[in-house]
N, C-alpha and C positions, 0 to 999 in steps of 0.2 A: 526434595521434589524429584520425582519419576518422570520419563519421558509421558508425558498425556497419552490416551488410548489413542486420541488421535491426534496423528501429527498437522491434519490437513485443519482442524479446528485452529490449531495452537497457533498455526502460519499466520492464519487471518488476523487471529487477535494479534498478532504481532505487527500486519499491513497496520490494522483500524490506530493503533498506537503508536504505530512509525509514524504516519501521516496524521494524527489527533494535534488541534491546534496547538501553538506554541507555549500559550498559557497553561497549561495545562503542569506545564514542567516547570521546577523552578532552580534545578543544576542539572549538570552533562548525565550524575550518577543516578539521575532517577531519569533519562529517558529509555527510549525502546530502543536506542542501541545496543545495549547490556543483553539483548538478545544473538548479539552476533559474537563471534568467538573473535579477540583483540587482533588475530592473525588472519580473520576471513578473510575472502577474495571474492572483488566485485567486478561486473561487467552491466555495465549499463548500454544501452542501445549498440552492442556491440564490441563495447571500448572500454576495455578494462581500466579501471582507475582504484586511486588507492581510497584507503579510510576516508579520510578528509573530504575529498572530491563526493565521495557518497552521502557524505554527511552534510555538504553545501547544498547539493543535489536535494534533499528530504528537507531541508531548512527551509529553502525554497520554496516549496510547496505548500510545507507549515503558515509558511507568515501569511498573514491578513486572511486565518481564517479564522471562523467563528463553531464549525462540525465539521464531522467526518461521516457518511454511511459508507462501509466497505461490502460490496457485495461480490460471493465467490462463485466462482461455473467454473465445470469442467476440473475439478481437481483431480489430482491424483496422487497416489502415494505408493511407494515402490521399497524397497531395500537393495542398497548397492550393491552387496554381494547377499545370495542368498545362504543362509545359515550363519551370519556372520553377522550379531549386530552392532559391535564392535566399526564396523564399517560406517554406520549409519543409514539412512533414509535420503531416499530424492522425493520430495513435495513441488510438483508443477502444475499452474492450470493459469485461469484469469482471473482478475480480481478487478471490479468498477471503484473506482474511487468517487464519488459525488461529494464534493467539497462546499461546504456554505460560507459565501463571505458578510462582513459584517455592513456589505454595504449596498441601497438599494436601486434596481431597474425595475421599472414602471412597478413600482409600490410594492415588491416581490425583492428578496434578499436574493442574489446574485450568488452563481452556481457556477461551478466546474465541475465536469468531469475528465477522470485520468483513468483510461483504459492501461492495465499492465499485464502483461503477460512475465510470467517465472518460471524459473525454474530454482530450488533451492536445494543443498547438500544440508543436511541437519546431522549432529554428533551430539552423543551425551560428552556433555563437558563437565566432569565434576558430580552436581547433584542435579544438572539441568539441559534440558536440551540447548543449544543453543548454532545459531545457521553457519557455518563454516565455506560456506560458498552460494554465492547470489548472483545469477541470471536474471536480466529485467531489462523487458523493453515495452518503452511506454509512450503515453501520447495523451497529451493536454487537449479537451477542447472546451469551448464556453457552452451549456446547457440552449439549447433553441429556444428562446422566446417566441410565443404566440400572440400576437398580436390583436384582438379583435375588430376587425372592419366592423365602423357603422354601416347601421342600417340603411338603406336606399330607398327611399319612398319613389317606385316603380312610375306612379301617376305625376311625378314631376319631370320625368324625363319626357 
């Protein structure tokens, strides 16, 4: 496998599958880490940590979900050094994460969203691109419920 025509495609599908429910997977060697080179280097909300920490990190998020919609804005995609592609690519932008759980608020399956902002180093490793460094900062919130007020019959007031 070639690096994709585009690297900004490949990223996403890599989010929608980092973050796809837990089920999904059934050992370490078939999840979406296999997308990161064994020696990346992570910085989550600032604070660089190792493998593990990133991978408790993404577990987290995974359990007690039931979907993922990943939606991407504003990407971009650059080459670290130009002429050089040996160097690799920087893939940065934002990515909505809408997460469904399997459990329900007022009759409606229960949602999160994870705003993340990235930035990533991508290298052909082998036969495969794969992310060699990961910026990410991000931010949990629960989806807004709407509520419907009743009706008011006016002439009873």
């Amino acid at each position: 496998m070639s690096i994709p025509s585009s690297l900004t495609d490949w990223i996403i599908a890599q989010f929608s599958a980092l973050y796809a429910p837990q089920q999904q997977y059934s050992n370490d060697d078939a999840t979406p880490l296999s997308a990161f080179a064994p020696d990346a280097e992570f910085h989550l909300n600032h604070t660089r940590v190792d493998n593990e920490k990133f991978k408790e990190f993404v577990e987290a998020r995974r359990a007690v979900t039931s979907g993922v919609e990943c939606k991407a804005e504003d990407l971009i995609e650059t080459p670290v050094e130009e002429g050089n592609a040996e160097a690799g690519s920087i893939v940065a932008g934002r990515a909505t994460l809408v997460r469904t759980h399997p459990f329900l608020i007022r009759a409606a399956p229960m949602k999160t969203t994870t705003v993340i902002s990235f930035s990533a180093k991508i290298k052909q490793i082998g036969d495969k691109p794969q992310i060699v460094e990961l910026f990410q900062t991000s931010a949990d919130k629960p989806v807004q419920i709407t509520l419907q007020a009743p009706p008011v019959d006016a002439s009873a007031l």
